[in-house]
C-alpha positions in Angstrom: -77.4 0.8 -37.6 -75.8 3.4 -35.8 -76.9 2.6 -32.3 -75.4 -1.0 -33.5 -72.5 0.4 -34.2 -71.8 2.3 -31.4 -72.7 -0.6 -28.8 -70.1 -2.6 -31.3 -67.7 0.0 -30.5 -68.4 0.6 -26.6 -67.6 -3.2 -26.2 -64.3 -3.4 -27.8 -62.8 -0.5 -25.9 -64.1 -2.1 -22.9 -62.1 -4.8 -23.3 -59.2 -3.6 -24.2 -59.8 -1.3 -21.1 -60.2 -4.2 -19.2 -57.4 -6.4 -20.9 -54.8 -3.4 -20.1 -56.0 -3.4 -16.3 -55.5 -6.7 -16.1 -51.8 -6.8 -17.3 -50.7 -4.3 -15.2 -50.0 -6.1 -12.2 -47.6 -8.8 -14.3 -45.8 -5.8 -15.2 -45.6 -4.3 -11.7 -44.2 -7.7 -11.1 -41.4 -8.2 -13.3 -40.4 -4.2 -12.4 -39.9 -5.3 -9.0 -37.8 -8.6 -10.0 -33.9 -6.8 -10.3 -30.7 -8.3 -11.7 -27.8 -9.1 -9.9 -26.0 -6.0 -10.9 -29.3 -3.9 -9.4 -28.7 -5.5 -5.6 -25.2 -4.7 -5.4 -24.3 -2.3 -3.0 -23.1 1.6 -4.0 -19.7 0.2 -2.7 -19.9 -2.4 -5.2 -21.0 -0.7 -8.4 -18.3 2.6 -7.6 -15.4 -0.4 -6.9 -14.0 -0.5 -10.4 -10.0 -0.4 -8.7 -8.9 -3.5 -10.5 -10.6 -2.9 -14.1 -9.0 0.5 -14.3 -6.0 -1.2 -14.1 -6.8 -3.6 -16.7 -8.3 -1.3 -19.0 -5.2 1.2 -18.5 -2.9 -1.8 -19.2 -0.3 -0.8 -16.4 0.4 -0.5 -12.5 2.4 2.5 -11.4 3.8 1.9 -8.3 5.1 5.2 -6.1 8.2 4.4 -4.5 11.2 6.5 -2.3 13.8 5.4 -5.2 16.6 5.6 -1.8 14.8 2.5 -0.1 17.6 0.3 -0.1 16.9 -3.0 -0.2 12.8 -2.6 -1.0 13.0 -0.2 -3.8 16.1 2.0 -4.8 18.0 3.3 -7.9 21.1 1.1 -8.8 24.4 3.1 -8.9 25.6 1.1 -11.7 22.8 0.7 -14.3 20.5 3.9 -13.2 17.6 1.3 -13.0 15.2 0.8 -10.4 15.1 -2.5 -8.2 14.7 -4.3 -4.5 12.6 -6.7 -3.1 9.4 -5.0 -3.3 10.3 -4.3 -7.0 10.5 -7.7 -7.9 7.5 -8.8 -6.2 5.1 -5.9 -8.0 6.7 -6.8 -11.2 5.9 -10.5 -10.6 2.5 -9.2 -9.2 1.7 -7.3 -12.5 3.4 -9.9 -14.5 0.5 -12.2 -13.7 -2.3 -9.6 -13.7 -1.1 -9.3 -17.3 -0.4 -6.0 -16.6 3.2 -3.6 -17.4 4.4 -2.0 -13.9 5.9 1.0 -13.9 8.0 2.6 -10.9 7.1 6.3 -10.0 9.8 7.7 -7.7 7.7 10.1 -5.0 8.2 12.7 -2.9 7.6 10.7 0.0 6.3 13.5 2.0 3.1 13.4 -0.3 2.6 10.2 -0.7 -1.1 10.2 0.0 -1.6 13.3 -2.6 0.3 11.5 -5.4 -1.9 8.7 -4.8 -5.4 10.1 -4.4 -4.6 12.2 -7.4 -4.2 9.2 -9.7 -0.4 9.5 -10.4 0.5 6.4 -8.9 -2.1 3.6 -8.5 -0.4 2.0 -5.0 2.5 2.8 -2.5 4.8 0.2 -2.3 8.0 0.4 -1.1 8.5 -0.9 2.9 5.2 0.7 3.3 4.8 0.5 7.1 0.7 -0.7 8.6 -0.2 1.9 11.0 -3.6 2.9 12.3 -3.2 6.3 10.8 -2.5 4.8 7.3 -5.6 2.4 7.8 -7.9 5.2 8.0 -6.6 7.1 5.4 -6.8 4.4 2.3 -6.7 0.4 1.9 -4.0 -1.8 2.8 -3.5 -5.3 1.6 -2.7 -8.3 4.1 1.2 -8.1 5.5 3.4 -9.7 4.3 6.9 -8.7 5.8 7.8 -8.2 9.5 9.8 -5.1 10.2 10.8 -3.2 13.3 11.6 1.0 13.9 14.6 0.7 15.3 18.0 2.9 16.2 20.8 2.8 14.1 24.5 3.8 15.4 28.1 3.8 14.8 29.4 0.7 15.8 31.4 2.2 18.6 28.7 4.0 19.7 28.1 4.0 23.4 24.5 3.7 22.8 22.8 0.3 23.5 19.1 1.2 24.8 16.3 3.6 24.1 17.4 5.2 27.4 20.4 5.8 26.6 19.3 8.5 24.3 18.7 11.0 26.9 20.1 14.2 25.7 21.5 13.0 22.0 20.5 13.8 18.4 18.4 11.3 16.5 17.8 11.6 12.6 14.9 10.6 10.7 13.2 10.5 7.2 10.8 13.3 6.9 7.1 11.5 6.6 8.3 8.1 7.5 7.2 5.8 9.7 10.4 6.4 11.8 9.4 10.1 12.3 5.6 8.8 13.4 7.3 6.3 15.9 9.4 9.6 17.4 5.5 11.1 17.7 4.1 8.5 19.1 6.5 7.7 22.2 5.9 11.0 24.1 8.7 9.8 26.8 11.4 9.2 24.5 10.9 12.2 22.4 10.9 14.8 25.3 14.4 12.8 26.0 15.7 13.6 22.8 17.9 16.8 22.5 16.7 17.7 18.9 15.8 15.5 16.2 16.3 16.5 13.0 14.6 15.8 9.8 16.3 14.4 6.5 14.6 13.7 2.7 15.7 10.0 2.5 17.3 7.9 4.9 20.4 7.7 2.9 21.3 11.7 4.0 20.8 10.5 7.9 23.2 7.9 7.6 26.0 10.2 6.0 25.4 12.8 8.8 25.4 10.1 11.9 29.0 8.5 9.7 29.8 12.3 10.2 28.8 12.5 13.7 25.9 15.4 12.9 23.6 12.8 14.7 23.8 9.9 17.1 21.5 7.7 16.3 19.1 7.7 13.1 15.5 6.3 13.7 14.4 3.8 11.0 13.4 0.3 9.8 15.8 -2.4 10.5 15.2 -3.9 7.2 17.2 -0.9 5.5 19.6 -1.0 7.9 21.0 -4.5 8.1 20.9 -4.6 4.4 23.6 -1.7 4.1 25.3 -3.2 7.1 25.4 -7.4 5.6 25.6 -6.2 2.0 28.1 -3.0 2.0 29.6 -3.1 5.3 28.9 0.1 7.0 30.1 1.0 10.0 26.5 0.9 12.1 24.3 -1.5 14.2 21.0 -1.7 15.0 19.8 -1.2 18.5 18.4 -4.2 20.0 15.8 -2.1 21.4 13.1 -1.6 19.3 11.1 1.7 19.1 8.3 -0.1 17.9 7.4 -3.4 15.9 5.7 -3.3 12.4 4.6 -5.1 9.4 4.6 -3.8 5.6 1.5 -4.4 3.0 0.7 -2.3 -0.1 -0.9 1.0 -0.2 -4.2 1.5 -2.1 -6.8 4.4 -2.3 -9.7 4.0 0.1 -12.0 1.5 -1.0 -10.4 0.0 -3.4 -11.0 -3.4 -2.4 -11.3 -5.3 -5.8 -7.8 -4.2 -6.2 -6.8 -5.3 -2.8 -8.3 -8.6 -2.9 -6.4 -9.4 -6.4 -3.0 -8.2 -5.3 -3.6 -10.3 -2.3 -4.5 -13.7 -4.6 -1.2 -12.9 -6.5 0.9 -12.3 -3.8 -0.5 -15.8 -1.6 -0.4 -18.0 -5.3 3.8 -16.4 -5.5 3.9 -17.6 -1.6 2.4 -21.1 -2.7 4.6 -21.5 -5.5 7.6 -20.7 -4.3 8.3 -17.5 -6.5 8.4 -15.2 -3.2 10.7 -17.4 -1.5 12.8 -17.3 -4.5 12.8 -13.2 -4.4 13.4 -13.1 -0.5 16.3 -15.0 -0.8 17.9 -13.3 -3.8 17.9 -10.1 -1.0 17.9 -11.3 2.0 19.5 -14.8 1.5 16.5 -16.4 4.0 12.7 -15.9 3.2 11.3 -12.9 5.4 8.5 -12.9 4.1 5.0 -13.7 6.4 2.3 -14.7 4.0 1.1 -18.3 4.1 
């Protein structure tokens, strides 16, 4: 009866031995079979730039609060406005999102944005090579030029006629990177001299401290259409340029939504609309 037993006993564990061998190979199977969440890239999975937005429930933008007409405090109501204000308002506005407006030191621009206390630059934010390798920029969407700004008596009609003078720029602008990057016409320069915001150069070349301040035309013609100051802008440019939104590198699911905002406002006519509210013509370069 024992023996019986036993044999009765061998055979079941042999089957099960067998049945668990068996199965095995179905489960090696479905191991091997991954989601679509499992063959994203590490690029992909780490790319949460747009639902940290969302879950935060606002966009801070960093901004030079002396930008005039992009982004700049008005006089009258201490509030912050310009072009590029209106169109990251309208931006957030349909991301269902509140913007806020962080005035920066411009001068650490990058710091304040890889830190986390702003989530984008956007303020005349000039597309350089420099700036491309350093974090993401969206798709342009405003053509600009670096350009000289005089008195309008000024004798001073071509980059030549520099030669010897004073030229004033914004510290960390793109102005000052221009001034770097033309070797000829900065060893022409006497001195140039290095202000916090562009509104400081102007008063010292009304003064006379300067002859010529290096900086985006855009500024310029506003304060010279809107307010009538006593300047002109060069015809010579220093160097053409484009502006786009500043992200933190690799933030591409943020990019690519700002980017569908901005081109739906272009279809729609709402970017027109805001152009011409500053600049009395649309400027603005995305189709």
């Amino acid at each position: 009866m024992r023996k019986i037993l036993s044999l009765t006993l061998a055979l079941a564990l042999l089957t099960l031995t067998a049945f668990g061998c068996a199965a095995k190979p179905k489960n090696t199977q479905n191991a091997d079979q991954k989601t679509p969440a499992q063959t994203q890239t590490p690029a992909q999975n780490s790319d949460n730039s747009l639902q940290y937005i969302k879950d935060n429930g606002k966009f801070v933008v960093g901004l030079d609060e002396t930008f005039i007409p992009m982004g700049f405090r008005d006089e009258k109501t201490n509030e912050i406005v310009g072009f590029d204000v209106d169109l990251a308002k309208e931006v957030g506005k349909r991301m269902g999102v509140e913007v806020v407006f962080q005035p920066i030191d411009w001068d650490a621009k990058e710091q304040e944005l890889s830190t986390k206390n702003i989530d984008c630059i956007w303020n005349g934010f000039s597309i350089s090579d420099e700036r491309k390798q350093k974090m993401t920029l969206t798709e342009a969407y405003m053509n600009n030029q670096i350009a000289l700004v005089v008195k309008k008596d000024s004798t001073i009609k071509t980059l030549a006629d520099m030669s010897g003078k004073k030229a004033g720029v914004q510290s960390g602008s793109s102005g000052a990177q221009a001034i770097d990057d033309n070797a000829n016409f900065k060893k022409s320069l006497k001195d140039t001299v290095e202000y916090k915001d562009y509104l400081t150069a102007l008063m010292d070349l009304d003064k006379g401290s300067t002859d010529a301040v290096v900086m985006d035309s855009t500024m310029a013609r506003y304060l010279i259409t809107k307010e009538g100051k006593n300047f002109r802008v060069v015809d010579e440019a220093l160097l053409p340029e484009q502006y786009a939104v500043g992200l933190r590198k690799g933030e591409e699911a943020l990019k690519a939504e700002i980017g569908k905002q901005l081109k739906a406002m272009a279809a729609d006519g709402t970017m027109a609309t805001i152009s011409k509210k500053w600049f009395g013509e649309d400027v603005t370069i995305i189709k």
